[in-house]
C-alpha beads as a LAMMPS data file, in Angstrom:
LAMMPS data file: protein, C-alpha beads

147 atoms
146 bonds

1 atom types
1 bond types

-500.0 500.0 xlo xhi
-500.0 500.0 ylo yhi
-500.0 500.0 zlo zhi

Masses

1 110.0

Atoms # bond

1 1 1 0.000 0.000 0.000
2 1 1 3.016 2.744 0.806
3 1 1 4.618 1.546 -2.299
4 1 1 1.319 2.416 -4.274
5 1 1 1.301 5.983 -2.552
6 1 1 4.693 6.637 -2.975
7 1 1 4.155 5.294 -6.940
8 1 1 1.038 7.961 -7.398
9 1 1 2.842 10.715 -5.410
10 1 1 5.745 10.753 -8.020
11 1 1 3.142 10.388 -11.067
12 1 1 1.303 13.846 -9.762
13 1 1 4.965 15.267 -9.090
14 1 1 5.936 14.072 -12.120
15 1 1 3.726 16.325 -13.988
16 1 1 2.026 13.358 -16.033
17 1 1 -1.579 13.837 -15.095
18 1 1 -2.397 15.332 -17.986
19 1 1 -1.836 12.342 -19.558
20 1 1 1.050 14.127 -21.723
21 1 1 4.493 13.634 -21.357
22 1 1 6.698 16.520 -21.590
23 1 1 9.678 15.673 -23.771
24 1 1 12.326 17.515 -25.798
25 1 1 12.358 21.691 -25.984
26 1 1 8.989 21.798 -23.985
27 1 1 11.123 20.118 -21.108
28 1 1 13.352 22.329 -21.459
29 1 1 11.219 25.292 -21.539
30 1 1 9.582 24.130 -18.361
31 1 1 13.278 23.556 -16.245
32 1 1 14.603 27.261 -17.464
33 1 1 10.845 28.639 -15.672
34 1 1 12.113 26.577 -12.781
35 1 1 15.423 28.443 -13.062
36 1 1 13.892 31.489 -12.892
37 1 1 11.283 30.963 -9.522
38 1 1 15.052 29.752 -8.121
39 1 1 16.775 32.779 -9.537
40 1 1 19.391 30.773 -11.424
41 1 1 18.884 33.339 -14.001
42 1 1 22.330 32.169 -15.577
43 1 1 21.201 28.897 -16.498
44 1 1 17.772 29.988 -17.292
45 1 1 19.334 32.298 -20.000
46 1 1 21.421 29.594 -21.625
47 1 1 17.944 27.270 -21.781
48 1 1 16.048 30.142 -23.467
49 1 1 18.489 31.150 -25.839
50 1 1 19.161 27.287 -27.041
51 1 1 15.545 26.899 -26.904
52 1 1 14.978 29.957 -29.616
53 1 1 18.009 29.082 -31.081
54 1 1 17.158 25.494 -31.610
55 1 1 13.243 25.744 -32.427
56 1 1 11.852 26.319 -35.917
57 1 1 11.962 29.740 -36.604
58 1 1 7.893 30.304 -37.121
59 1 1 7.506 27.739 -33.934
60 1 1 5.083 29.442 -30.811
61 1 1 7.946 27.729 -28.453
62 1 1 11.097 29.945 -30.486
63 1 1 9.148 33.215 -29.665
64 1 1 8.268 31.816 -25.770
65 1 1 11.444 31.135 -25.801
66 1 1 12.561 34.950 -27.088
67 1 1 9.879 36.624 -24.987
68 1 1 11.249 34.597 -21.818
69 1 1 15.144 35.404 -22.337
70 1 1 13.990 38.959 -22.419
71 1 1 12.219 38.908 -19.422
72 1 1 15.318 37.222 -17.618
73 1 1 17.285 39.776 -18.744
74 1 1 15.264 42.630 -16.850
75 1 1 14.400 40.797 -14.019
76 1 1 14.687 43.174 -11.225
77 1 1 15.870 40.030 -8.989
78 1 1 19.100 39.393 -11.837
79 1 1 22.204 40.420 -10.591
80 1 1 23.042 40.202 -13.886
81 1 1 20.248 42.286 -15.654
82 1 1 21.000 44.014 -18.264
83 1 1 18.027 46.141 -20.594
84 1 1 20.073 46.791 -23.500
85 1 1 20.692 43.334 -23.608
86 1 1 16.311 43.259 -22.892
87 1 1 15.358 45.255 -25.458
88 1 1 17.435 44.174 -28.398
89 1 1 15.926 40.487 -27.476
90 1 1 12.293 41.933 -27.378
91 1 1 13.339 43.975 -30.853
92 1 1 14.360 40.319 -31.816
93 1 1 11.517 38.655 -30.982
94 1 1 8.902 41.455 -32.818
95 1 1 10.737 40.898 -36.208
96 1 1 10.708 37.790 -35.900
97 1 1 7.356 36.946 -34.679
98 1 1 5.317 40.102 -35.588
99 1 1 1.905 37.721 -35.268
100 1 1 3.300 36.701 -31.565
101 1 1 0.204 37.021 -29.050
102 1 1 2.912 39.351 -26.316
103 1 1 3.366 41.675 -29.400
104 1 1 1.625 44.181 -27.343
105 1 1 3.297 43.251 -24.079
106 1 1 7.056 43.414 -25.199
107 1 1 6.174 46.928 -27.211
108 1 1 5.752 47.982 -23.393
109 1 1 8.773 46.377 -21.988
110 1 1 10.512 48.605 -24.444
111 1 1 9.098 51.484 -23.794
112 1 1 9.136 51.141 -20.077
113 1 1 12.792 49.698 -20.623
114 1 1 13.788 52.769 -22.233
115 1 1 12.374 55.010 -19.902
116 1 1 14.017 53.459 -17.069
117 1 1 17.848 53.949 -18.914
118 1 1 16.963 57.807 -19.685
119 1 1 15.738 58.562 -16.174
120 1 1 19.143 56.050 -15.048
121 1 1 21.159 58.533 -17.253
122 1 1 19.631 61.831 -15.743
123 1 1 20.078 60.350 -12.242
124 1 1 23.456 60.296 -12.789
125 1 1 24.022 63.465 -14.324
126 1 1 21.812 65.248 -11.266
127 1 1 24.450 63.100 -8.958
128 1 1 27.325 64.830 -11.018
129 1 1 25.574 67.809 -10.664
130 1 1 25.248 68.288 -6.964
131 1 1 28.814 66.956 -6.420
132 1 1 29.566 69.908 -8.242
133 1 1 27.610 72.066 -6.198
134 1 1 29.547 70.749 -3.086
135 1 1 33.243 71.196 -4.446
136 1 1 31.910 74.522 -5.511
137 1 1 30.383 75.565 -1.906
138 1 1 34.011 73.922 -0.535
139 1 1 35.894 76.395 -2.122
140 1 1 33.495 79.017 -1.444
141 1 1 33.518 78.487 2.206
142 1 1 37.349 78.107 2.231
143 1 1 37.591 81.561 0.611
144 1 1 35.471 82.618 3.243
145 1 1 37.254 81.559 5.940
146 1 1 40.692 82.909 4.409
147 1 1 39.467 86.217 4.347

Bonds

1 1 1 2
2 1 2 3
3 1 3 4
4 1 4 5
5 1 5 6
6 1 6 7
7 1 7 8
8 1 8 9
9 1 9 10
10 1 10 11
11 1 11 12
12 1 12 13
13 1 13 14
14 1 14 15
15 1 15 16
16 1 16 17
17 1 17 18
18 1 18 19
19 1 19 20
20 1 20 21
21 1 21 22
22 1 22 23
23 1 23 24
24 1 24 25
25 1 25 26
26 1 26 27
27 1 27 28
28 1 28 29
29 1 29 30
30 1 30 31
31 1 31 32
32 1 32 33
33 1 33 34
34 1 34 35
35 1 35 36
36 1 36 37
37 1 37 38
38 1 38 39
39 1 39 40
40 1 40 41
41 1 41 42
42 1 42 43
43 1 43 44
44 1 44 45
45 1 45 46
46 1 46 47
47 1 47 48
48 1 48 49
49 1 49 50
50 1 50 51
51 1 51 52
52 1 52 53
53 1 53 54
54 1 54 55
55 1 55 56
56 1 56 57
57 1 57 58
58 1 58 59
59 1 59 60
60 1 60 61
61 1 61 62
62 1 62 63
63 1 63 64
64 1 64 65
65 1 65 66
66 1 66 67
67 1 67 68
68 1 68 69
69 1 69 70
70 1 70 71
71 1 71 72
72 1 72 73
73 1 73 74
74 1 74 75
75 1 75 76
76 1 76 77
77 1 77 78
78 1 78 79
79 1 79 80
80 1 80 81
81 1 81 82
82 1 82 83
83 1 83 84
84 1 84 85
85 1 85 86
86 1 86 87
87 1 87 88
88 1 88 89
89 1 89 90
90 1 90 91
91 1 91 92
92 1 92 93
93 1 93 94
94 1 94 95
95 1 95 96
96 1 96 97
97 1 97 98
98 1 98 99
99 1 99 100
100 1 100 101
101 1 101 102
102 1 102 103
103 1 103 104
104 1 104 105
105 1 105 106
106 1 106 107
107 1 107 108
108 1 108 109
109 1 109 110
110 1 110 111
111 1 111 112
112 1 112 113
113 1 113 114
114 1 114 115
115 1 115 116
116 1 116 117
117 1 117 118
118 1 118 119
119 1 119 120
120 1 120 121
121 1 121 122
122 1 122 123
123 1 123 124
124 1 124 125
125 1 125 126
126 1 126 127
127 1 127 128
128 1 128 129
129 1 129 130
130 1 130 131
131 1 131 132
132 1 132 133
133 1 133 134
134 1 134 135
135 1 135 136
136 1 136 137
137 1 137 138
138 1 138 139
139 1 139 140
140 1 140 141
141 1 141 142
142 1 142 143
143 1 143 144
144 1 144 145
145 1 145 146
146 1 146 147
């Protein structure tokens, strides 16, 4: 009887309830989602860019695959994230899947991508900016003081 329950618990694990068994890309689709809820964002990376590599070109799993690198790449969680490295792969993805259903979806990651490097660059020029400002109130007060 343990041995049965053991037997069903690792047939419900095992993902095969559906009655369909997961083989090939679609595996390996599933494990790089797995790297990403354990933010192994390395691995998941290499899996997605095989994957859309790998896939027929027109194939719904090539632009998953595309729409999923891109999303590891701007995880805010990704030591590693990088959105140039996002956008180019959603640019990638819209020419080559300009029917894909997340069309609409990675149009916004752009945009919001974008927005995020511009206000990133005037960040760091208001930084520059007030550092500025404090060498220049330095020597001010020095003068000050020497008079």
């Amino acid at each position: 009887m343990k041995k049965i329950i053991v037997l069903i618990a690792i047939i419900l694990l095992s993902g095969c309830t559906t009655g369909r068994v997961v083989t090939g890309p679609e595996q390996q689709f599933q494990a790089a989602e797995v790297c990403v809820k354990e933010k192994k964002f390395k691995e998941a990376a290499a899996t997605f860019r095989k994957i859309a590599a790998d896939a027929p070109p027109a194939s719904p799993l090539a632009a998953d695959a595309l729409f999923e690198l891109a999303l590891v790449h701007a995880n805010h969680d990704n030591p590693q994230r990088d959105y140039v490295q996002a956008i180019q792969t959603f640019e990638q993805l819209i020419k080559r899947h300009p029917d894909y259903s997340k069309i609409p979806e990675a149009q916004i990651w752009i945009s919001v991508l974008k927005t995020v490097q511009d206000l990133k660059k005037e960040n760091e020029k208001l930084i520059e900016s007030i550092e500025q400002l404090k060498r220049l109130d330095i020597r001010h007060e020095e003068r000050r003081k020497g008079k």
